[in-house]
C-alpha positions as CSV (number, residue, x, y, z in Angstrom):
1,X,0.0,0.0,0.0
2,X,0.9,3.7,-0.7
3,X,1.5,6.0,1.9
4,X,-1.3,8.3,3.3
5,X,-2.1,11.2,1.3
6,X,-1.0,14.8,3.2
7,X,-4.3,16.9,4.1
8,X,-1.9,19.7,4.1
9,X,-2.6,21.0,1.0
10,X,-6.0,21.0,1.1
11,X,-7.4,24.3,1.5
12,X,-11.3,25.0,2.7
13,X,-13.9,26.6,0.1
14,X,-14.4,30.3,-0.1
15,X,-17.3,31.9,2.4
16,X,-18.8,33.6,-0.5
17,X,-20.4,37.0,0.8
18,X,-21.3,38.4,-3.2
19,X,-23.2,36.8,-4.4
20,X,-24.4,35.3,-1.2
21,X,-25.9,32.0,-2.8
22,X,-23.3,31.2,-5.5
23,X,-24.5,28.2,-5.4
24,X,-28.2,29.4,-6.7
25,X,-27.1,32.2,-8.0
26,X,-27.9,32.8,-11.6
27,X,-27.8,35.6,-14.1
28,X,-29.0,36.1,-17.8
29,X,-26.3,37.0,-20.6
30,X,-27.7,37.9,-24.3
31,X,-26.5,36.3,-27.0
32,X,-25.7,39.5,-28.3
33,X,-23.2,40.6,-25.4
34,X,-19.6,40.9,-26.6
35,X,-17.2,39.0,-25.1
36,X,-15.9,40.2,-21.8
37,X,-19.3,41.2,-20.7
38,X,-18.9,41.1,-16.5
39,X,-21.7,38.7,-15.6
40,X,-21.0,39.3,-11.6
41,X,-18.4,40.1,-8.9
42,X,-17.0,37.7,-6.3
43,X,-16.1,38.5,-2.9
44,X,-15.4,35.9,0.0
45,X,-14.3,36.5,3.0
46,X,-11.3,34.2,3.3
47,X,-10.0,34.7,-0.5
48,X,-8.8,37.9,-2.9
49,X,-8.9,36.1,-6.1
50,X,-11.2,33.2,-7.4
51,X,-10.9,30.5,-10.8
52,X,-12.9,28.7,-12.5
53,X,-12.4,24.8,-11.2
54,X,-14.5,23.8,-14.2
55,X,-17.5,24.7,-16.2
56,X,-20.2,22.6,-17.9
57,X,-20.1,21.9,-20.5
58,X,-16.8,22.6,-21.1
59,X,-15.9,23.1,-24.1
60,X,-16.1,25.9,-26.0
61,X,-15.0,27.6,-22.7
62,X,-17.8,30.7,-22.5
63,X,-16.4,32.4,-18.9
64,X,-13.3,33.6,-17.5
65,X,-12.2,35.5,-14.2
66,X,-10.9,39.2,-14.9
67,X,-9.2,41.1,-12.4
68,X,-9.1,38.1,-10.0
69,X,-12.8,38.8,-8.6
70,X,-15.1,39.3,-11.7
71,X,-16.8,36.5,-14.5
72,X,-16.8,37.9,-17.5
73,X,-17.8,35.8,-20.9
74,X,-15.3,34.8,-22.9
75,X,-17.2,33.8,-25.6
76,X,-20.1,34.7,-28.2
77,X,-23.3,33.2,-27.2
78,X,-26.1,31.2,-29.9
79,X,-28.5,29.7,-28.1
80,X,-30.4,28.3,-31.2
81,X,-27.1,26.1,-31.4
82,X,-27.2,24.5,-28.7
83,X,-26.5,25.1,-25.2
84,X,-28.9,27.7,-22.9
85,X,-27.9,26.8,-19.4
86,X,-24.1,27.0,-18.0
87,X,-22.7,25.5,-14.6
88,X,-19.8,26.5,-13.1
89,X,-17.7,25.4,-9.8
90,X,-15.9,28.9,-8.8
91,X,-12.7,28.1,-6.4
């Protein structure tokens, strides 16, 4: 057997205080928004930047994090081909 895995490097989620309910939260982009629209600002109390830990589905990629706190699209949108609903994990 392998040794025990370190839990030092684990580090706790964010306590998300904008939006309050990331988890629920949810916001309405037009397909004709250029990209880099900001779609919403993050703020935690334990953490000054945020990524993206994944998005579905993933590929293309449609949102990025600018400045470290804000989602912005980083795509077009065309909802007629295909996809109209996005999830994403924010670490």
């Amino acid at each position: 057997m392998g040794e025990p895995r370190s839990n030092a490097l684990l580090q706790p989620a964010p306590v998300f205080t904008s939006p309050a309910t990331p988890l629920s939260s949810m916001d309405t982009i037009e397909e004709s928004d250029p990209i880099g629209t900001n779609v919403m600002t993050l703020a935690a109390t334990d953490s000054g930047s945020f990524t993206i830990g994944s998005q579905s589905p993933s590929t293309p990629t449609k949102f990025g994090i600018s400045g470290g706190v804000t989602l912005v699209t980083s795509d077009t949108f065309d909802y007629e081909a295909g996809e109209t609903s996005y999830t994403l994990e924010i670490v």
